[in-house]
N, C-alpha and C positions, 0 to 999 in steps of 0.2 A: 383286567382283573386277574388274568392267569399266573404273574408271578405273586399274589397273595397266596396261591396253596404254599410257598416256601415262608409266607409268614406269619399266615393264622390258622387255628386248628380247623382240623381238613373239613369238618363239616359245613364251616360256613361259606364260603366258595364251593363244594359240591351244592348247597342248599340255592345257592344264587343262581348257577348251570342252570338246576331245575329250575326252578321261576323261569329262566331267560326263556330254556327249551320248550315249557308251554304255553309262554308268549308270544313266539315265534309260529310253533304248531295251531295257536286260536287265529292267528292271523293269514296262515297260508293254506290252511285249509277249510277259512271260511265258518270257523266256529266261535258260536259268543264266548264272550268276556265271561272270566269269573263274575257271580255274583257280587254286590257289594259287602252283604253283614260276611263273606268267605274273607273278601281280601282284607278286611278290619280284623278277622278274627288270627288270617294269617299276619296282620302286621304286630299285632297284640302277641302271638305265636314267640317271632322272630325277636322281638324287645325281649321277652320273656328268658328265652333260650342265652340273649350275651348277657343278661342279667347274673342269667347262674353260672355260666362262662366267665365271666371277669369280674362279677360282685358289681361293677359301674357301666354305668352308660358314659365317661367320659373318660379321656386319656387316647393313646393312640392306636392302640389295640382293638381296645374296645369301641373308639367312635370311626376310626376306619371300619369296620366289624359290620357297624350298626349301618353306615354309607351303603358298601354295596350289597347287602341287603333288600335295604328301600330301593336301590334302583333296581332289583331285580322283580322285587314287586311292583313297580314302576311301569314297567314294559308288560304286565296283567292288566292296565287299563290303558293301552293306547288308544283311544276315542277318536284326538284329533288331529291337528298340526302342532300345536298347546304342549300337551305331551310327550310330540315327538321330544320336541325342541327343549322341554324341562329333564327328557333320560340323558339329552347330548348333555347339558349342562354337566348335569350329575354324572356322567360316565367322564369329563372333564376332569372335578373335585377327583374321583377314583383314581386318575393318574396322577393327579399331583400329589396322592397318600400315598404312592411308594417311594418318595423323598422320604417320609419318616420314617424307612425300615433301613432304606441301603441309599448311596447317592455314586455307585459304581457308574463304570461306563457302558460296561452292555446291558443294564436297568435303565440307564439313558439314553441308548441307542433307542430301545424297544420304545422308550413312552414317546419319542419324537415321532416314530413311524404310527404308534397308535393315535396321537394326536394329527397325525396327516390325513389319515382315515375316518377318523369324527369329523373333523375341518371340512372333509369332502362330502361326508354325509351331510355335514351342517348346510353346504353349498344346495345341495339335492332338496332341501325345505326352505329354499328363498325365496319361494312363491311366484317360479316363475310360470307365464304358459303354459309350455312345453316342457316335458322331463329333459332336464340337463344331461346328455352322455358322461356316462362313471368316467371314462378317460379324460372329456373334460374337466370335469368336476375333480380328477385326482390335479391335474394338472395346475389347477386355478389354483387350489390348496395348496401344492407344492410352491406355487412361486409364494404366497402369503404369505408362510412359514421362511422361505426364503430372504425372502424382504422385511422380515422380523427381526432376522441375525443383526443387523448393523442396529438398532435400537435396543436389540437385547445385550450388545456390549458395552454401549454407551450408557445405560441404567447399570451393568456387569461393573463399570468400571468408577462412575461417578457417583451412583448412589451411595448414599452413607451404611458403611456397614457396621453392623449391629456386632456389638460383643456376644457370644455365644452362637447355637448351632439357630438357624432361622428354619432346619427340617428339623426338626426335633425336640418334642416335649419332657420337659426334664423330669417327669416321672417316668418316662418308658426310655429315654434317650440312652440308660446303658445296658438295655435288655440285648444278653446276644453277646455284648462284647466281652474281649477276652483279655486277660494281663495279669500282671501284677498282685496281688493281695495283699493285706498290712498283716498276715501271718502265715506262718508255713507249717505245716507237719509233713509227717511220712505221707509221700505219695502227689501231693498237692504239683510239684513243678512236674512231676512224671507225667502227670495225667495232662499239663501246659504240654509239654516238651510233643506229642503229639497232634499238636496244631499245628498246619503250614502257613496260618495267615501271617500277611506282614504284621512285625512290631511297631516296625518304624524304619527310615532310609536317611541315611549319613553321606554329604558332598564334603569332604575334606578340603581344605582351601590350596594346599599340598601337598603331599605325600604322605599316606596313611599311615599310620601306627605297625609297628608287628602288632604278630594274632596274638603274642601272649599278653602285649599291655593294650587289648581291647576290650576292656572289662566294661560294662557299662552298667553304671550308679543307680539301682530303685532301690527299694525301703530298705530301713537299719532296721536289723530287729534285737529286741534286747530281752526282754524280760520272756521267760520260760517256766512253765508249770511242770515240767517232765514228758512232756509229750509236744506242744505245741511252742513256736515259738511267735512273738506277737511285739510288735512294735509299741513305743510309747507313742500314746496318745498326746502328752506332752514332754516336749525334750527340757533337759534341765537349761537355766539358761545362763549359760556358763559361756563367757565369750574364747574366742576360737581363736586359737594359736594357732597359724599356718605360716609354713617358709615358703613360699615361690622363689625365694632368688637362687638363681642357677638352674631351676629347674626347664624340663622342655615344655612348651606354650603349644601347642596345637589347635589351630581354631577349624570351624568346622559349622555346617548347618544339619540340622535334625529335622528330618519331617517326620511327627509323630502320628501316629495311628489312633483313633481314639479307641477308648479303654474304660471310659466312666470312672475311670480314677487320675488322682492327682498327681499323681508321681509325671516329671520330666526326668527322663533318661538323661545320664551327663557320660563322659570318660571321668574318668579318679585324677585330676581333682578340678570341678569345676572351680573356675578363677571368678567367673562374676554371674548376676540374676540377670536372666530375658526379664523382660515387661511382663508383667503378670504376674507374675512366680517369686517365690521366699527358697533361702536357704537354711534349710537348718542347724543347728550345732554339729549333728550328725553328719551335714554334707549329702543331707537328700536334697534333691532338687522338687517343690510343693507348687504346683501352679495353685492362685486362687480358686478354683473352682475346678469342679471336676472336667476331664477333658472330653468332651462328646463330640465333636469335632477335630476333622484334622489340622492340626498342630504345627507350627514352624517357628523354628528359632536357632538364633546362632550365639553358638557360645565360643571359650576360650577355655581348655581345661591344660592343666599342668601334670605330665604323667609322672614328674618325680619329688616331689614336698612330703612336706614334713608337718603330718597335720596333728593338733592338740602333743605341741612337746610337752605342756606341764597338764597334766590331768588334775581335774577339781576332783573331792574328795566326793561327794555325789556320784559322779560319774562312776568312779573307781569302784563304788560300792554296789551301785548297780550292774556291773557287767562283772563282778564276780558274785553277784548270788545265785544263789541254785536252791530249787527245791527242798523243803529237807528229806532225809529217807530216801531220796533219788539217786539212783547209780549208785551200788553203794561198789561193783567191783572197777566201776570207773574210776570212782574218785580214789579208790586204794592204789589204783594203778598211775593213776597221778601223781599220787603223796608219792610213792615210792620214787618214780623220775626226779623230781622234787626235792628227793633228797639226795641224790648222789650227782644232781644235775649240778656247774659250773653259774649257770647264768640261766635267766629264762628263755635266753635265742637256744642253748644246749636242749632245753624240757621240748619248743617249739620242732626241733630239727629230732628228735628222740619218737616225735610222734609223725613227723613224716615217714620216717625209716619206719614206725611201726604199721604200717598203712602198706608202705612196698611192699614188707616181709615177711606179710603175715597171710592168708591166701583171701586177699580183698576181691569182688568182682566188681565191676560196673554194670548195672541191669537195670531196666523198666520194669523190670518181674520180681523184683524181691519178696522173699517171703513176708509174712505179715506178722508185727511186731506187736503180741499181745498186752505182756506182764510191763517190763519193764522196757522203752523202745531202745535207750543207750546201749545197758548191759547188754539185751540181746542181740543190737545187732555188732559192737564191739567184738562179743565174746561168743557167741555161737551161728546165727547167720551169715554175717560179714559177705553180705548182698544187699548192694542198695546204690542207689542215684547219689546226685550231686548234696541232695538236701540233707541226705545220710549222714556224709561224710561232714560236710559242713556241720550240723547240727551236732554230732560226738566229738567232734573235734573243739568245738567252740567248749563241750562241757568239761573236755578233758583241759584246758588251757583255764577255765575259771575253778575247777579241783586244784592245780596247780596252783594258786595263789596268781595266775597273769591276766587281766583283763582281757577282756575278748565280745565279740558279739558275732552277729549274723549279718551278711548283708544279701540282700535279693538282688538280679538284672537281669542281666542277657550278656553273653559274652563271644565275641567273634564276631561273624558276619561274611558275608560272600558277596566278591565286587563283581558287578555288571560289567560283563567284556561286552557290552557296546555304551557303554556311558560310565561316565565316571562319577560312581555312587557306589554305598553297601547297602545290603539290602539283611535286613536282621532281622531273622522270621520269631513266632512265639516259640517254635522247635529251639529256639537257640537262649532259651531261658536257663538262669545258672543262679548257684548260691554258692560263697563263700565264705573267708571268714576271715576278720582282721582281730588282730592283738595289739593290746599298747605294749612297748617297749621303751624302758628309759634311753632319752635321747633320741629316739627314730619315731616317738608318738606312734598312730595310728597304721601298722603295718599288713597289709595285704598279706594273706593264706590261701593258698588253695589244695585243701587236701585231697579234689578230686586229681590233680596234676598227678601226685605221686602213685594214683590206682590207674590212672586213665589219662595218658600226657597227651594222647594225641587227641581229645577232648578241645585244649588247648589250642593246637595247633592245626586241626582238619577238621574237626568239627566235629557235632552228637553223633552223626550216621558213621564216620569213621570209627567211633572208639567207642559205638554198642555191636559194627559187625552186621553183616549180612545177616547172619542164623538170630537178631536180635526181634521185639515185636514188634519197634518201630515200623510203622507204616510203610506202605511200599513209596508212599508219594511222597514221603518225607523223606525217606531215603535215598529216591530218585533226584529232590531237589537240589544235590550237592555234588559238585564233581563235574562229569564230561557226558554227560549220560544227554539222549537224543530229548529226553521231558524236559530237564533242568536247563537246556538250552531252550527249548520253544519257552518255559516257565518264567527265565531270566527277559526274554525277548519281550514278553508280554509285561512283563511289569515292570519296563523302560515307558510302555504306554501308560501306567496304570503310574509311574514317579512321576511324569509329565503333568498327567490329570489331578495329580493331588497338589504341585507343584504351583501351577495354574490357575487351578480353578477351586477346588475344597477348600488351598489352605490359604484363600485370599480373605483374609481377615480385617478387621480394622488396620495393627500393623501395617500388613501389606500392602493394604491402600494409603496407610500414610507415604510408605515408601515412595508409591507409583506419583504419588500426588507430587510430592517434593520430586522428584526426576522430572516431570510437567512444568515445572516451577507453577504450581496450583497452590501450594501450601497457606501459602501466607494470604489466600481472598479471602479467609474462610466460610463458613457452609453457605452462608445465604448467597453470596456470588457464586458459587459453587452450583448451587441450587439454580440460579438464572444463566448460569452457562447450559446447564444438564437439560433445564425448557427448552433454552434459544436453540441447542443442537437437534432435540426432538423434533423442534417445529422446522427447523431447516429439515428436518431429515422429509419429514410429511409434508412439505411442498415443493422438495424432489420427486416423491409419489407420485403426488399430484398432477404435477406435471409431468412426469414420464405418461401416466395413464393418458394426463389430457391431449401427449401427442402422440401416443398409439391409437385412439377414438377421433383423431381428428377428419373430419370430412376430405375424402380423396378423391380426385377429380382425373380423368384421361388425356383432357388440355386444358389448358392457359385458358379455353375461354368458360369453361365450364366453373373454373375458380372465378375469373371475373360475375358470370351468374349467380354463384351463391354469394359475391360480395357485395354485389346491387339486391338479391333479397336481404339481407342483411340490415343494408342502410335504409331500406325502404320498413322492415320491422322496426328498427329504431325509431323513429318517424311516428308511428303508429299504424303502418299499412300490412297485416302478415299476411303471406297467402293464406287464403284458404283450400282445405283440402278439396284436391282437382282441378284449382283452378292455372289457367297456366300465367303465363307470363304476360303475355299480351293483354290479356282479360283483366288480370293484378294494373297494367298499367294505365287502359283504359278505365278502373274503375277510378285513381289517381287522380288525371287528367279529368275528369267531371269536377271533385269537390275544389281542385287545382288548375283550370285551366290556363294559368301565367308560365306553367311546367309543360305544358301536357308537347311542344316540339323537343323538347330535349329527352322526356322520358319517351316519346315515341321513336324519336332518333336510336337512342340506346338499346332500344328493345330490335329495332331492325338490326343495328349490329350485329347486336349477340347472335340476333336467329341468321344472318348470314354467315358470319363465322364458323356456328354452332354446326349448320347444317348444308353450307356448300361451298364455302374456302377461307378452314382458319388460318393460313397462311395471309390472306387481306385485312386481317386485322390486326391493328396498332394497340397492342395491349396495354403498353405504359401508358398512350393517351387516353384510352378506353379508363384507364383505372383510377387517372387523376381526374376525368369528368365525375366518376360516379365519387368520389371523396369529395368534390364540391358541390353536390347537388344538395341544390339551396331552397327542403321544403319544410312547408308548416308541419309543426308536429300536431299530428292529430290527437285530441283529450279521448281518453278512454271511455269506451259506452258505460 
């Protein structure tokens, strides 16, 4: 239960301690049981309290919430063995609710070992005689769990896997997670750019991209009120003029992070759809559903095309509107470029240079843009993030009469020196800004380059500086530093684990299935392969077990004894308890007397053998008498 204080409000898990701790205290020090109308009134309590906590009793929150709870009121009546056995159960269920928060690897380390330790307690209520020793009993447990793994990859690998997350209720499933939004204002990526969790992790098929053309593709945004800027809900549907010929092809796999949203990160310009997933006219990459799980696909994107060379007139008109009343010393300052400008690449290149040369900063601390957010920060703050600059720049390029929009991602990335991947944190979130241009269509901007180049090319921690507020651990994460090395090291384990095991999907398994050549039985063979290995797998058990128990004898002849009781129980003759051998055979020899020289014969053997020289006796002939010994089976009393 103890990594729930990291998931649910702290009272409920302190509330559960207490229960445990005076359940624990009525029992070892010999004091009764809460009353009955107590613990009704306390379970009546406890319902009451996640009521006004979560408004439900259902969902993941709240019915984890509600779970360990009851088991901590659970362990206020242990009465019998009953009880015991229904809190193991239930402290079971408990572990398997921390799949619906996290499915990391040291949350998975710990629920293995807590699950070793219930298994071993569970061992300790098998009703045996005698108290089972804890080393035993961890022991026993440990092989179980052990002898679990090969069954648990063979269901891992051939059971049929479910489209969507199988931990995770898709009303809670994007509680937590961090990314992307389908809008931006002041502040919004500043407040991103402060997370170190991973984005997402990039395996190139080749040799990577330079840092400047690592731009990676989440939401277009277009329509703007003066302050906010917000993606269309629907894009116009206007088909898509794209050149790839000549351009470079880089392909490439993405392991995405989930995000509760739909965006797939591409390079500029994805060339085709993964399975799942729409492209839109904008050239966002839209998986069908939101992403709650981890993610994998491989795409092919084109770093140099030429996208929408003819703009529909829709479009055109939407990416130069603006507010009215908004910016009004923007747009003057636009007309004016505008008018003495040559060409719209002149107006475009007019406003980079005014970005260098005018006293720009790059900050996470920008002052706060009350009245008007363009004008002021244009014209008198001229302090602000990537989102600043992108966001007045796009305004000044649609004042200018030039189409333009916003686009959101992440840009750059930092390769693992011991495997070969990138690893692109949420610190590495970025916002740009493209323009149409006659003839070149949809052309990439980045106005933070001109404020902030090494942005570009070293990354956030670089180009906000040491004296900046970025976090120490975000700062630490970049470079040659002794953290970003243990950092990087660690999440070689943590690309494996998502790699492997998170991000094995349906896909995935189709993959695996075709490389098997499985593909083509489908599920119902599939299905009586996945049995037929089960049951092989459980009467290798079986029999490992049956020849670790099997009766062990000091010699030869002592096996010959147990194989004449044997034949003789078949029969219907068992000993009975005390009785010895000679006794068993003269009682034989009464109901049998056409036997009773050969079983009397046999019975001297053995006790010669047995007790004054097993070297005299001829055990292969001793063994082939007792396999033809030729008696009435006796009918059962």
């Amino acid at each position: 239960m103890l990594p729930h204080f990291l998931n649910l409000p702290f009272w409920i898990p302190t509330l559960t301690l207490a229960l445990i701790g005076w359940g624990w205290w009525t029992q070892h020090r010999d004091r009764p049981l809460p009353a009955r109308m107590l613990r009704i009134l306390l379970v009546v309590a406890a319902t009451i309290g996640i009521l006004l906590q979560f408004h439900t009793l259902f969902g993941r929150d709240a019915g984890v919430s509600l779970l360990i709870l009851m088991l901590g009121l659970k362990l206020l009546e242990l009465r019998s063995r009953r009880d015991a056995l229904l809190a193991l159960f239930l402290g079971y269920f408990v572990v398997a609710g921390h799949f619906f928060f996290t499915q990391s690897i040291p949350i998975a380390v710990y629920m293995v070992a807590t699950v070793w330790l219930m298994t071993a307690a569970l061992i300790g209520l098998s009703g045996t005689a005698r108290p089972v020793p804890a080393r035993t009993r961890l022991r026993t447990a440990g092989m179980m769990l052990a002898q679990s793994i090969p069954m648990m990859i063979v269901l891992f690998v051939l059971f049929p896997r479910l489209p969507g997350p199988i931990w995770a209720l898709p009303k809670d499933s994007s509680a937590g997670l961090t990314g992307l939004g389908d809008e931006m204002s002041p502040g919004l990526i500043s407040d991103l750019i402060e997370s170190n969790e991973p984005a997402f992790r990039v395996s190139f098929d080749g040799q990577a991209p330079p840092a400047d053309s690592r731009y990676w593709r989440g939401p277009v945004l277009v329509n703007f009120d003066g302050r906010t800027w917000r993606r269309e809900t629907e894009s116009p549907a206007s088909p898509r003029t794209t050149t790839f010929q000549g351009a470079e092809p880089v392909s490439y796999t993405l392991t995405l992070q989930p995000s509760g949203r739909r965006w797939l990160l591409a390079l500029d310009t994805p060339g085709e759809v993964p399975p799942g997933a729409t492209l839109t006219p904008a050239y966002e990459l839209l998986a069908t559903a939101p992403v709650r799980e981890v993610r994998q696909y491989r795409l092919t994107s084109y770093l140099d095309t030429v996208i929408d060379a003819d703009l529909d007139p829709r479009t055109r008109a939407r990416t130069l509107q603006l507010p009215e009343d908004s910016a009004p010393r923007t747009r003057a300052l636009a007309r004016e470029w505008r008018a003495v400008a040559a060409s719209p690449e002149a107006v475009v290149a007019r406003a980079l240079d005014y970005y260098r040369q005018e006293p720009f900063y790059y900050t996470l601390q920008p002052p706060r843009l009350l009245d008007d957010p363009i004008d002021g920060f244009l014209f008198e703050t001229r302090r602000g993030f990537c989102e600043h600059y992108a966001s007045s720049f796009t305004v000044l390029m649609r004042a200018a009469g030039i189409p333009a929009r916003v686009v959101t991602g992440y840009l750059g990335g930092e390769r693992s020196p011991l495997a070969d991947y990138l690893l692109i944190r949420q610190s590495d979130a970025h916002a740009w800004a493209e323009v149409w241009l006659e003839g070149r269509g949809w052309v990439r901007v980045d106005p933070t380059a001109a404020v902030a180049p090494e942005r570009v090319d070293r990354g956030v921690s670089a180009a906000l500086g040491e004296d900046s507020i970025l976090p120490a651990f975000v700062r630490a994460s970049y470079g040659t530093s002794w953290l970003n090395r243990v950092s990087m090291s660690w999440d070689i384990v943590n690309y494996y684990w998502n790699d492997w095991v998170l991000a094995f999907g349906p896909e995935r398994q189709r993959e695996l299935l075709e490389k098997l050549g499985l593909h083509r039985l489908g599920w119902t063979a599939i299905g009586l392969i996945l049995i037929g290995t089960l049951g092989l797998l459980m009467g290798l058990y079986v029999g490992i077990y049956w020849w670790r128990n099997r009766p062990r004898h000091a010699n030869d002849v002592d096996a010959l004894v147990d194989a004449l009781e044997r034949r003789l129980r078949r029969c219907g003759y068992p000993r009975d308890p005390g009785e010895t051998l000679t006794a068993l055979v003269d009682r034989i020899a009464h109901e049998q007397p056409q036997q009773r020289d050969i079983l009397h014969r046999l019975a001297m053997t053995l006790h010669r053998g047995r007790y004054r020289d097993p070297e005299a006796v001829d055990t292969a002939s001793l063994r082939r008498e007792i396999r033809a010994l030729n008696l009435e089976k006796r009918n059962p009393p």
